[in-house]
Each structure stands twice: as C-alpha cells, then as structure tokens.
C-alpha positions as CSV (number, residue, x, y, z in Angstrom):
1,X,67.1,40.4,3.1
2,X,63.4,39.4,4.4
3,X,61.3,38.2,1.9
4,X,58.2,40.0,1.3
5,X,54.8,38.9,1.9
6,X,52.5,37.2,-0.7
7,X,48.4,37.4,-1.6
8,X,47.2,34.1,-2.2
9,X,43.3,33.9,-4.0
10,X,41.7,30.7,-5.0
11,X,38.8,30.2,-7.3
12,X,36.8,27.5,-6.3
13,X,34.5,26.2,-9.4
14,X,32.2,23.8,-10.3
15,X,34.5,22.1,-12.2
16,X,37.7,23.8,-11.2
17,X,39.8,24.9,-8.6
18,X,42.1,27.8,-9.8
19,X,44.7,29.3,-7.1
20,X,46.8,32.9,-7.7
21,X,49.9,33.9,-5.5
22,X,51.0,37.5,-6.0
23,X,53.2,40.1,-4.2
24,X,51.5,42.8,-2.4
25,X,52.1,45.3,-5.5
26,X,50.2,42.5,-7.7
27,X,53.0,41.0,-9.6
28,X,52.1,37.5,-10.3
29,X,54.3,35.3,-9.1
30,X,52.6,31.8,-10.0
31,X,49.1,30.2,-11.1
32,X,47.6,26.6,-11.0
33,X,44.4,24.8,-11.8
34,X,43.3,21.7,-10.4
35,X,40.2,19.6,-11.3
36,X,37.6,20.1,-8.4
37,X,34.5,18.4,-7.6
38,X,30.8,19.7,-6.8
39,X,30.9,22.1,-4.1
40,X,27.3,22.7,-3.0
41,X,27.3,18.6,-2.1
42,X,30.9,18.4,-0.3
43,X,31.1,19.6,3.5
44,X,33.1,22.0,5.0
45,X,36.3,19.9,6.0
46,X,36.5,18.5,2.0
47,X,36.2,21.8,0.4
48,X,39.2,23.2,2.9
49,X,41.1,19.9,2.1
50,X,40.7,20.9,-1.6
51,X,41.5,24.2,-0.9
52,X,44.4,23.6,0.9
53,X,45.8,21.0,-1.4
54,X,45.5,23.5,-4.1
55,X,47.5,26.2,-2.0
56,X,50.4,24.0,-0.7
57,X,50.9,22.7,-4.3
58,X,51.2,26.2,-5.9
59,X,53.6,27.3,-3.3
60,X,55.8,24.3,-3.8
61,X,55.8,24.7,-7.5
62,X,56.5,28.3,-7.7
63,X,59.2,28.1,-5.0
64,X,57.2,30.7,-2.5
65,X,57.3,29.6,1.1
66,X,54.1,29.0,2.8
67,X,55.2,31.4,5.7
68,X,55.4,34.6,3.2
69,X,51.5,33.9,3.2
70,X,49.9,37.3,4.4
71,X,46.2,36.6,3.1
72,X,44.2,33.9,1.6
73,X,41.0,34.9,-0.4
74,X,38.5,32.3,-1.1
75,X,36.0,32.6,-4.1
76,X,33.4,30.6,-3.7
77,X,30.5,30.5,-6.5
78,X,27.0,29.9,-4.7
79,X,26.3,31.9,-1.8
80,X,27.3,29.5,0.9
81,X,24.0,28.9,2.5
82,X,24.7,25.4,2.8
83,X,28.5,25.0,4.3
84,X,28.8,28.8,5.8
85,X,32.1,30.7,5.8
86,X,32.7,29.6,9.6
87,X,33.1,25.9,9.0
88,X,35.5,26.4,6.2
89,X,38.3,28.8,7.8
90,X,38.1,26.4,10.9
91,X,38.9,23.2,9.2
92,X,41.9,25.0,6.9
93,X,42.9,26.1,10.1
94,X,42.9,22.3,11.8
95,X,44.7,21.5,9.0
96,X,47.5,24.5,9.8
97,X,47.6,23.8,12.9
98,X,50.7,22.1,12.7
99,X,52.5,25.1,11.0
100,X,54.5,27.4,12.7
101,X,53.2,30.2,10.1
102,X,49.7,30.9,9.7
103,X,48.1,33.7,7.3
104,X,47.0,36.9,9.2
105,X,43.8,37.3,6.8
106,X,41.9,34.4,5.7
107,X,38.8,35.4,3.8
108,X,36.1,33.3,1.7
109,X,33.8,35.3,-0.3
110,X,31.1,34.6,-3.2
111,X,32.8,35.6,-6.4
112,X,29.6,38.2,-7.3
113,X,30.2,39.8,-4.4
114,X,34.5,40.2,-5.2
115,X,32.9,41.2,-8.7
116,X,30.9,43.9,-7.3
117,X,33.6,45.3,-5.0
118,X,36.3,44.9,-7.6
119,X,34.4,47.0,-10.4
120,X,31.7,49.0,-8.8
121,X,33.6,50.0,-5.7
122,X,31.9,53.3,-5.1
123,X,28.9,53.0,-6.5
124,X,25.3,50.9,-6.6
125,X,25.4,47.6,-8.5
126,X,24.2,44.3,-9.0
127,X,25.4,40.4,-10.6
128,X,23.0,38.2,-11.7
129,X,24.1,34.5,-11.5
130,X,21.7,31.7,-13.4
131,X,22.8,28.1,-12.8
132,X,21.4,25.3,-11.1
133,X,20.7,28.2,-8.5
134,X,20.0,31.6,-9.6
135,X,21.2,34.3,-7.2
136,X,21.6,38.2,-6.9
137,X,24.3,40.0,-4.9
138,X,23.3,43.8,-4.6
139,X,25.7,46.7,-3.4
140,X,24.6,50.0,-2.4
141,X,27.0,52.9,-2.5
142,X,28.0,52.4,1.1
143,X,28.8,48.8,0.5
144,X,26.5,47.2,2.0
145,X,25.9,43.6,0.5
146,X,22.1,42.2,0.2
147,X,22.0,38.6,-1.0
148,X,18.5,37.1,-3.0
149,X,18.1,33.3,-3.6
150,X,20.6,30.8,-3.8
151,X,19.0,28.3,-1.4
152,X,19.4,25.1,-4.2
153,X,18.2,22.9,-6.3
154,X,15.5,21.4,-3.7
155,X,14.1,24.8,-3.5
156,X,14.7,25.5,-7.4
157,X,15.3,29.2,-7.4
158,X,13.1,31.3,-9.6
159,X,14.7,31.0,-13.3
160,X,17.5,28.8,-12.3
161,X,18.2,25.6,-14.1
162,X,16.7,23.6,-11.5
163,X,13.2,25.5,-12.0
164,X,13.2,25.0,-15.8
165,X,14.0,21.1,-15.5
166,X,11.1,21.4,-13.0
167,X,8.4,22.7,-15.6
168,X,9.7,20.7,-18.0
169,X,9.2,17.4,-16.1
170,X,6.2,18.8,-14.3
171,X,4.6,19.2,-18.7
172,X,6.5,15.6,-19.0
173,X,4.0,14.6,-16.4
174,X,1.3,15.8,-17.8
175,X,1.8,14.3,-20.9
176,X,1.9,10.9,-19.2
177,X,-1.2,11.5,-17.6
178,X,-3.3,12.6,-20.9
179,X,-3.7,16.3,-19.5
180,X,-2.0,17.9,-21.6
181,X,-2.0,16.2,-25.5
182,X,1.5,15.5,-26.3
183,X,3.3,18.6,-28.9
184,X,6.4,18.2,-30.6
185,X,8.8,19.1,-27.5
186,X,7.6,15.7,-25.7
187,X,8.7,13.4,-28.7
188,X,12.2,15.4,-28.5
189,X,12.6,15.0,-25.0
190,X,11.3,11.3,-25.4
191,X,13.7,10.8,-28.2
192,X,16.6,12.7,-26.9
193,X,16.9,12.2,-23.0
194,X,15.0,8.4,-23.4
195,X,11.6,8.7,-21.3
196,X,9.3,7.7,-24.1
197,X,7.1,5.7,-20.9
198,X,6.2,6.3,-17.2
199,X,8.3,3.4,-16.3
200,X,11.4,5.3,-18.0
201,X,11.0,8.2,-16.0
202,X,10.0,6.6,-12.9
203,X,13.7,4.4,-13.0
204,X,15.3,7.2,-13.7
205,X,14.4,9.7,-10.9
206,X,14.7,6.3,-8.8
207,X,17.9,5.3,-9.8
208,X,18.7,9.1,-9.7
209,X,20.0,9.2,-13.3
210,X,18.1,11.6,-14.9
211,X,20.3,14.2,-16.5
212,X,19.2,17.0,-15.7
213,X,22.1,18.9,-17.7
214,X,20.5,17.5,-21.1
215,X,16.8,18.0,-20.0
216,X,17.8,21.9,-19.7
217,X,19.9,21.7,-23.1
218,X,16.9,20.1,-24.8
219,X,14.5,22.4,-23.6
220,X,17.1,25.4,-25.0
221,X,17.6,24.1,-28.2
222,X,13.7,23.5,-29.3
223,X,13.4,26.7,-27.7
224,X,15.5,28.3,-30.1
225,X,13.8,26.5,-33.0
226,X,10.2,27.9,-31.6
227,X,9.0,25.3,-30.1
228,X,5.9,26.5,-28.4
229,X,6.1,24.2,-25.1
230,X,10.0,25.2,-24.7
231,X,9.9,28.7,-25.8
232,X,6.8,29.3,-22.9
233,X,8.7,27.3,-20.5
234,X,12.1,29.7,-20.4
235,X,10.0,32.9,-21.3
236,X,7.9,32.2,-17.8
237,X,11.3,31.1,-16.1
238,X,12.7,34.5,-17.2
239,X,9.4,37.0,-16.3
240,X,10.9,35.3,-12.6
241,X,14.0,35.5,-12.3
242,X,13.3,39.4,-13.4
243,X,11.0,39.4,-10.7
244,X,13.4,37.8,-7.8
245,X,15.7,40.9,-9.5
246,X,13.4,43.8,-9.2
247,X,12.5,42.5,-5.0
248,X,16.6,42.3,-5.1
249,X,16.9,46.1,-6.6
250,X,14.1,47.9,-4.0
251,X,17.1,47.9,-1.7
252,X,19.0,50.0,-4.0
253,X,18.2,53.8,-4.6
254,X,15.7,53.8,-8.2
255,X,16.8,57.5,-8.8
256,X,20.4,56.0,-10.2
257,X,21.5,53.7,-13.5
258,X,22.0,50.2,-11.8
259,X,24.4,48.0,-13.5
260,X,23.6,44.6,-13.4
261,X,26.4,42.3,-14.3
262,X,25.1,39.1,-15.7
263,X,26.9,36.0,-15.3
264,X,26.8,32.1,-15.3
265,X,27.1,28.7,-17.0
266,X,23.0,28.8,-17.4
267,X,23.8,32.2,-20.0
268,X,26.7,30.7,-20.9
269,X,25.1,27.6,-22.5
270,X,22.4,29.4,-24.1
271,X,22.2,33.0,-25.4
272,X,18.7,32.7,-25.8
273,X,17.9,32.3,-22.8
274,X,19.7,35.6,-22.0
275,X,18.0,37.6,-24.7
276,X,14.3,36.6,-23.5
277,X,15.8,38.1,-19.9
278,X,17.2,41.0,-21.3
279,X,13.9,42.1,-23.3
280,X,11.9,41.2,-20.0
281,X,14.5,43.7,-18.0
282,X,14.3,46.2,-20.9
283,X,10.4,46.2,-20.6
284,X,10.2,46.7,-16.9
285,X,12.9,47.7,-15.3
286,X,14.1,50.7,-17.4
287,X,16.6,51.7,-14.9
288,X,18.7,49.0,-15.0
289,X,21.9,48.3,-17.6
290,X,22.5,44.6,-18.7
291,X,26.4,44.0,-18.3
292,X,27.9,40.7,-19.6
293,X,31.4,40.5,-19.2
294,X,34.0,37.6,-18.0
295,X,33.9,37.1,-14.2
296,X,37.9,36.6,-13.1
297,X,37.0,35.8,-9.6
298,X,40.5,34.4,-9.0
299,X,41.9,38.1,-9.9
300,X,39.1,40.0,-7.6
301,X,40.7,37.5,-4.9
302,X,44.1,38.5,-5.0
303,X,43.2,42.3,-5.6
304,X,40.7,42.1,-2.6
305,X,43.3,40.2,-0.4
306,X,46.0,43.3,-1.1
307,X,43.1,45.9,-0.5
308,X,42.3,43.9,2.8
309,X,46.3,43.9,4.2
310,X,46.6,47.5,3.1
311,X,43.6,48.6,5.7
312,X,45.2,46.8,8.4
C-alpha cells in the first residue's frame, strides 16, 4: 500500500528553527526545534542549509521518508528584503539535487502574511510586527498582500527597536555635548549599560559591543517608572509606528472594522510599550481593532502547504 504524502512547515526564528510534518488531513505526525542563528545577517545558502538540516532530521526521527514530501512551507519572520524568496528555494534545491525525490511545492513566506491568510481568509486585515524592524502586512478581501517597512536596522524603521535605541543614543549624545542638561534617565543608562564618558561610548560602537538589547530594556523600564526622557522617547516612537500603520491601512477599504493583529518580541518584552500604541490607535484610528494573540506560524505553514496541494 503507497504511502501517503506529507506537509512539511518550518518556522524559522530569531532564535529558533521549529519544523512540522503532517499528513494531508493535518494529523501531526512529528515536531522538532533546533537552535538557529540571526537570519537577517546569514545569506541565502546558510539559511537553506539550516532549513534543510532541520527537515532531514525531523524526517529521520519520525521515521517519514523524505520522498512522501508533497510541500515544504517556509515561515520566515522579517519580510525578506534582504535574502529574497528566489535565492533561498534555489540553494535548498542545490542541495536536493542529488535526490531522486523532490517536493512538488516549495513555498517561503513571512509568517504575518500565513497569519493573515490563516485567520482572516476572506476578509480585510492587518499584523503589526515591532522588533528590531517594525513591519505591516496588509490583506484586502481579495487577498492581495501590501507590505510597509521592514527594510532593517540601518534604516531603523519608524517605532522599531532600532529607532528607539536611536533616540536614545542620539539624547545620550546630547548629554555628552552639554545640550541637553543630563536628567535621571542618563545616570540609569550610564549606570546600567556602562557609558558614564565619551570614550565609553565611542569603544563601544567601535568595538561594536554596544548592547543594543539592554539600551531598549533600559529605556522600557524607566519608562514604566515615569521617567520623563524615556516615557517621551517610546510615546514619539509609538505616534510613528501608528503613522507607518495608517499609510499601510489607505490601501484597505475605511468603510469596514480592520483587525490589526499585533505581534512581536518588541510587545512582548514590554507591555507598556504596547498600551502607549494602543491609546495612540484608539485616538486616531477609530476604525481599527487591536488583536494580540500567539502567532503559530509553524501551524499556518503546514495548514497553508495542505491548502496549497489541494488547489493543484
């Protein structure tokens, strides 16, 4: 008796690789997790080593043969203006290339976007992802996708980590050079993340070991406490990421409820940061419906591979 075909989806994150095999009525047949490194600074042929690695492994531990592969479904988190879908499904397919069996579907996706077509299939909808980037994947009822920001640290994306690190070193700076007097916020950062000089700072950025990561967590936390410097620094940071999200919804219809699913390891570390968005949204976009809820981008993967193999 033949052996029927299998779904695979992998979740690529920051800090994990997660990898799903199911049958085509979406019975799980195995799951495994691997440590992964950062994605936006690997290239095309490392992230498909990864990927593959992941893949082979799952299959040989669960016991399903690689050539009961019907589709592979990529989540990727960031919106892949940096390695591009092309690159990736070329180098997994080098590495196949010895295989007699290859996967009829191979698909790599931004996990917003599996989000939106997994929940919201039929109707308009957003996600709103805040971490070192800050993107928005739109959907209109037809389906078509419409992608805002997401181009990086370098270009620090309005509200994204990497733009509050920038105000934040941009008021360190001004301490430094007596135009600004120096309030309670610079001793915590001084104290906290060691640049009490110049010189520190100047070593740092040189030696590239700033940490960014606890410049951001410093700035929430006083934040939270009311300091004054912080709390103007994340409410400006939030008045534009709500802007980059209103440009993102004009190409949506106004005259419908827009859920916006909110989502990523900058909410995650600070609720705070969230609620000063939330009012901001409530104030002046009236329309719109704040959703937080648990992105399973490794489940949208398998569910959009089966949808996928079904059309053909």
């Amino acid at each position: 008796m033949k052996k029927r075909g299998v779904i695979v989806g992998v979740e690529c994150g920051y800090t994990e690789t997660k990898s799903h095999i199911v049958n085509l009525d979406n019975l799980g047949l195995a799951e495994k997790t691997e440590t992964a490194g950062h994605w936006p600074d690997a290239d095309s042929s490392t992230i498909a080593k990864h990927i593959n690695q992941v893949i082979t492994t799952t299959c040989k531990e669960s016991g399903v043969g690689f050539e009961r592969i019907v589709a592979v479904v990529i989540s990727f988190p960031g919106i892949l203006r940096y390695t591009g879908e092309n690159p990736v499904i070329q180098s997994l397919m080098k590495q196949w290339s010895r295989r007699k069996h290859k996967p009829k579907i191979i698909k790599i996706i931004n996990s917003a976007e599996l989000a939106l077509r997994s929940l919201y299939r039929d109707e308009p909808a957003a996600v709103l992802s805040g971490d070192n980037e800050s993107y928005i994947v739109a959907k209109d009822q037809q389906g078509s996708i419409f992608h805002t920001g997401g181009w990086g640290g370098q270009v620090a994306d309005p509200g994204s980590g990497a733009a509050i690190r920038q105000k934040v070193l941009k008021y360190i700076t001004s301490v430094f050079d007596h135009r600004v007097p120096a309030e309670p916020f610079f001793d915590k950062i001084a104290e906290e993340c060691s640049i009490k000089s110049p010189v520190d700072l100047q070593n740092m950025m040189r030696a590239n070991s700033l940490d960014a990561l606890q410049l951001t967590q410093v700035t929430f936390d006083a934040a939270r406490d009311r300091d004054p410097v912080a709390a103007s620094i994340l409410s400006s940071s939030a008045l534009e990421l709500v802007d980059m999200l209103r440009g993102a919804l004009t190409r949506l219809p106004m005259s419908k409820r827009i859920p916006v699913l909110v989502t990523g390891r900058l909410f995650d570390k600070d609720t705070h940061y969230l609620s000063i968005i939330e009012k901001k949204i409530m104030a002046t976009l009236p329309h719109v419906t704040i959703i937080t809820s648990e992105m399973r981008p490794v489940e949208y993967a398998v569910q959009y591979g089966i949808d996928l193999t079904r059309k053909r």
